[in-house]
N, CA, C and O atoms as a printed pandas DataFrame, in Angstrom:
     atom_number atom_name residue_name chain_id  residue_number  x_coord  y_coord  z_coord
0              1         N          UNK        A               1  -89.430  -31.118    4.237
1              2        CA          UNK        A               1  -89.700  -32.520    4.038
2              3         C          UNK        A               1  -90.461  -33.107    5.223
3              4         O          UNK        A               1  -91.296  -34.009    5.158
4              5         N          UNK        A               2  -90.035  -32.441    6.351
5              6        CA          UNK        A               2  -91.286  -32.922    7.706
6              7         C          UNK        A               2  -92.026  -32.957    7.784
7              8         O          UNK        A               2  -92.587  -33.998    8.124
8              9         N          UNK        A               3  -92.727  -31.716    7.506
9             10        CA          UNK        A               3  -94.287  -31.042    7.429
10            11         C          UNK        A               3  -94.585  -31.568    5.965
11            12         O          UNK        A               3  -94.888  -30.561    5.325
12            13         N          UNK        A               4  -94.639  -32.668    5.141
13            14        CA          UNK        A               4  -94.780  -33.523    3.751
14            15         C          UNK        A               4  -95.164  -34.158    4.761
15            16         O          UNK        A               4  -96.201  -33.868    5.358
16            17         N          UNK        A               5  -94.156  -35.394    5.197
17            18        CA          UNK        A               5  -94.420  -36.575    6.028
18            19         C          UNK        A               5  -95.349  -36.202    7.007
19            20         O          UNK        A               5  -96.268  -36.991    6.785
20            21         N          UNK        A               6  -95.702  -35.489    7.965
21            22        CA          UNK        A               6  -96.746  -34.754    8.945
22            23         C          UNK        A               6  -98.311  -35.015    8.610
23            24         O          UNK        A               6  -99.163  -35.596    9.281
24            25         N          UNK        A               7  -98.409  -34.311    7.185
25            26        CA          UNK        A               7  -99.177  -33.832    6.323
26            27         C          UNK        A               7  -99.974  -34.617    6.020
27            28         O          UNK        A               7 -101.196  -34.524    6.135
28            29         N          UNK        A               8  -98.857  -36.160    5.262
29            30        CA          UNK        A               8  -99.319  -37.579    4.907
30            31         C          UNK        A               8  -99.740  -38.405    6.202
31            32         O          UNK        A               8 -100.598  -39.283    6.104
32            33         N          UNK        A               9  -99.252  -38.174    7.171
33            34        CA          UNK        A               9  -99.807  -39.298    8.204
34            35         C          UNK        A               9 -100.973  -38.834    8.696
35            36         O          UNK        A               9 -101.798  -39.605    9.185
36            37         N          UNK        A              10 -101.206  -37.266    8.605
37            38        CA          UNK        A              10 -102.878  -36.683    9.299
38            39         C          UNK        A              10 -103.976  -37.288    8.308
39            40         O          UNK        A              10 -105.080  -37.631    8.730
40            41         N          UNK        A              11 -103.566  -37.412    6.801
41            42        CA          UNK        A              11 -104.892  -37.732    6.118
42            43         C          UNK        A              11 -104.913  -38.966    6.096
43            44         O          UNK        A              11 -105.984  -39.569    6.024
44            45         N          UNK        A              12 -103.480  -39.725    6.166
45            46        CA          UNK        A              12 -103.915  -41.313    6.399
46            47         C          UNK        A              12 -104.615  -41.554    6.994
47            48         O          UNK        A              12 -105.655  -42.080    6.600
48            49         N          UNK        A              13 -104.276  -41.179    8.669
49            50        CA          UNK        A              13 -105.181  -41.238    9.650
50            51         C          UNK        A              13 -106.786  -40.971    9.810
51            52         O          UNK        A              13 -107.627  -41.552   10.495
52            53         N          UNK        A              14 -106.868  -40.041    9.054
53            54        CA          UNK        A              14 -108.999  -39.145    8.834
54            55         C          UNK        A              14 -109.167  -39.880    7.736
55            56         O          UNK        A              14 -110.354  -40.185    7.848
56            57         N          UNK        A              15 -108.689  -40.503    6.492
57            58        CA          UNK        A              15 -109.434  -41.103    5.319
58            59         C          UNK        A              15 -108.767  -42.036    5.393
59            60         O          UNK        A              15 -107.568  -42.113    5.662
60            61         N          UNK        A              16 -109.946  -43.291    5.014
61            62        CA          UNK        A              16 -109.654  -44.508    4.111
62            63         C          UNK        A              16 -108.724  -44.813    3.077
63            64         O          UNK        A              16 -108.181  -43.883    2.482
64            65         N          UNK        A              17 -108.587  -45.458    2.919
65            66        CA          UNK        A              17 -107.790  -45.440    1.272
66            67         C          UNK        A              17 -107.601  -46.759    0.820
67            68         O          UNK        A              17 -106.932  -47.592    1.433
68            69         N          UNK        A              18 -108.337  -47.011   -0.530
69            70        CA          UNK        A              18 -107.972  -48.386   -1.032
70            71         C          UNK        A              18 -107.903  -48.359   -2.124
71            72         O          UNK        A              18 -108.205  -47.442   -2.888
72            73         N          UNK        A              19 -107.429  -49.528   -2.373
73            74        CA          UNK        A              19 -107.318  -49.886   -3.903
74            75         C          UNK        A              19 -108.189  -49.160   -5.270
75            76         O          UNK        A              19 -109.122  -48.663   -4.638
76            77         N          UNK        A              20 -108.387  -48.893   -6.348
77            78        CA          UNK        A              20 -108.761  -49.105   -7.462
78            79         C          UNK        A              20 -108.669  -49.967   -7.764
79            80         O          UNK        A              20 -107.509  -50.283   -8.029
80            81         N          UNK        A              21 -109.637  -50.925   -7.953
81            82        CA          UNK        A              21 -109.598  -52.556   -8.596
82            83         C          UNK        A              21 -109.564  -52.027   -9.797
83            84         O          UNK        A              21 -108.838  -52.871  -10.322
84            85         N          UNK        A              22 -109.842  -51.117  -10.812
85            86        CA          UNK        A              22 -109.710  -51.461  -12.114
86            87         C          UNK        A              22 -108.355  -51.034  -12.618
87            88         O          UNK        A              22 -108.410  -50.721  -13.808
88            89         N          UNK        A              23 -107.413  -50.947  -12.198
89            90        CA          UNK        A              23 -106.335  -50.010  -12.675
90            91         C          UNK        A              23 -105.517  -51.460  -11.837
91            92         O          UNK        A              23 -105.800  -51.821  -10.695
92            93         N          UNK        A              24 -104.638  -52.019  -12.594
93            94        CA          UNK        A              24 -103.602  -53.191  -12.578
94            95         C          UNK        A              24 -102.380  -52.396  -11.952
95            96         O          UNK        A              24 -102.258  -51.243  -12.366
96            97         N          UNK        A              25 -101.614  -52.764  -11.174
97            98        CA          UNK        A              25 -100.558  -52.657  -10.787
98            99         C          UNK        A              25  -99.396  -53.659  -10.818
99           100         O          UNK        A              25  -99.306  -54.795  -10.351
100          101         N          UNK        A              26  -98.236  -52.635  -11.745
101          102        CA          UNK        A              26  -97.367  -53.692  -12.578
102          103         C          UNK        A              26  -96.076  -53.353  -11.583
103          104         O          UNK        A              26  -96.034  -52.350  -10.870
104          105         N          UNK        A              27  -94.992  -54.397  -11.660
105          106        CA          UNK        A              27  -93.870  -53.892  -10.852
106          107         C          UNK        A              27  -92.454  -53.372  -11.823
107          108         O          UNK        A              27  -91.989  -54.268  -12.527
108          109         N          UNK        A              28  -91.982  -52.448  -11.875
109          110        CA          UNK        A              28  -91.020  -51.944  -13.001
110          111         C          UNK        A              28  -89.592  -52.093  -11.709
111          112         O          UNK        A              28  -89.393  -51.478  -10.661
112          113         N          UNK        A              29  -88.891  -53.097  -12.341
113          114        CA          UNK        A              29  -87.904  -53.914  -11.972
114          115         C          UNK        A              29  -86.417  -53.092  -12.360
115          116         O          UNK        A              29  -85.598  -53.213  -13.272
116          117         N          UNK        A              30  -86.532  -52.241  -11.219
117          118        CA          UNK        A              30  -85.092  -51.473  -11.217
118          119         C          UNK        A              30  -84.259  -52.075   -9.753
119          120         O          UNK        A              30  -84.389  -53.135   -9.141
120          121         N          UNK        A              31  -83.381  -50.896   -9.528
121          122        CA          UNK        A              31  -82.483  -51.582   -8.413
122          123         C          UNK        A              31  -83.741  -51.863   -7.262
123          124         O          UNK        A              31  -83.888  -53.008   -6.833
124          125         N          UNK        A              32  -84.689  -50.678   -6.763
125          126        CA          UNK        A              32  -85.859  -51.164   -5.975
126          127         C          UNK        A              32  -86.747  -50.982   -6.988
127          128         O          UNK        A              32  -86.720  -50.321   -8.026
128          129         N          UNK        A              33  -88.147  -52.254   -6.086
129          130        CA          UNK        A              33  -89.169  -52.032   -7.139
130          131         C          UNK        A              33  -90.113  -50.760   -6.563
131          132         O          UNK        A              33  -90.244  -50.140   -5.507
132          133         N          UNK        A              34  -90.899  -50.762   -8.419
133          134        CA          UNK        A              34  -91.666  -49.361   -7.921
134          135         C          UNK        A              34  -92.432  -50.070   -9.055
135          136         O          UNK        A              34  -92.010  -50.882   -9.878
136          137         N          UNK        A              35  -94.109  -49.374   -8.829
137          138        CA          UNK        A              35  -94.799  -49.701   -9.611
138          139         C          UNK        A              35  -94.485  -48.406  -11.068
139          140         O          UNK        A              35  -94.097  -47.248  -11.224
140          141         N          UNK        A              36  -95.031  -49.734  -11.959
141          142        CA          UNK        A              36  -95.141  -49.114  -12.999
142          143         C          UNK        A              36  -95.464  -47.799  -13.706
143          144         O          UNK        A              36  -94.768  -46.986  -14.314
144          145         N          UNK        A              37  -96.759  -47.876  -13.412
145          146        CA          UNK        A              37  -97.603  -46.859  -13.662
146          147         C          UNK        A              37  -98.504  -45.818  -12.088
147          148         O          UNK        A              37  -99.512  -45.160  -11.832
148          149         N          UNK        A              38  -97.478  -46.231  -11.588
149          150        CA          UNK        A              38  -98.501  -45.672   -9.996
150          151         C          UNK        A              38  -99.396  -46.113   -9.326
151          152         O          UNK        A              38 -100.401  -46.279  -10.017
152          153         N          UNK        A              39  -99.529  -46.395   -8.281
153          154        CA          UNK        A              39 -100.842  -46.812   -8.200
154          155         C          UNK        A              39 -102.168  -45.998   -7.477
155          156         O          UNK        A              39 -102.163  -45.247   -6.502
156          157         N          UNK        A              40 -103.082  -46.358   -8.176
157          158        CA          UNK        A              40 -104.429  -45.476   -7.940
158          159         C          UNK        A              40 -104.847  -45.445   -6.582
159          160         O          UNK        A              40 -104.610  -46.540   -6.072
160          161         N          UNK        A              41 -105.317  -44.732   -5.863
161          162        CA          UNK        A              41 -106.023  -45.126   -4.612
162          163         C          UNK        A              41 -107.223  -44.188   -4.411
163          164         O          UNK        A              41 -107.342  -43.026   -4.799
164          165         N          UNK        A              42 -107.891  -44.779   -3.872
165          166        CA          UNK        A              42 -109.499  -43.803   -3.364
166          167         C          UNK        A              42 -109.515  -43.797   -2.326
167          168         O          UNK        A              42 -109.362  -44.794   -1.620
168          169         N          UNK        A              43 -109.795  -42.134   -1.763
169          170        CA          UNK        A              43 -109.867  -42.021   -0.368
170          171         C          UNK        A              43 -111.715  -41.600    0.395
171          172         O          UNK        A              43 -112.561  -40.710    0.301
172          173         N          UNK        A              44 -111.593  -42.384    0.826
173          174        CA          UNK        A              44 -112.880  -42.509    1.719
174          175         C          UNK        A              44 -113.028  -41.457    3.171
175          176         O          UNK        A              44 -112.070  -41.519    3.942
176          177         N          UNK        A              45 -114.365  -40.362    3.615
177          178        CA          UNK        A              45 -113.662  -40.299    4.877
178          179         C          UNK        A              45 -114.640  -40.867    5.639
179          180         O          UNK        A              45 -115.754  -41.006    5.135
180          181         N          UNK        A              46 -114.394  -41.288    6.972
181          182        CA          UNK        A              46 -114.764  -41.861    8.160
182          183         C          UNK        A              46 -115.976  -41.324    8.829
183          184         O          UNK        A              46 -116.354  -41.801    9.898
């Protein structure tokens, strides 16, 4: 599970990442929220 989290903070760090404006993000209302359907992201690199 470390080297996951590791993994995720190296590409945060080297790529961009934003939104998909065309893809809506809904909130599905359990004990925490979580989106609905996921949300999209595009990664850009630097």
């Amino acid at each position: 599970m470390m080297e996951m989290q590791l993994l995720l903070a190296e590409l945060v760090r080297q790529f961009g990442l934003e939104l998909v404006t065309s893809h809506a993000v809904e909130a599905q209302p359990l004990i925490t929220l979580k989106p609905k359907h996921g949300i999209k992201l595009r990664a850009k690199c630097w």
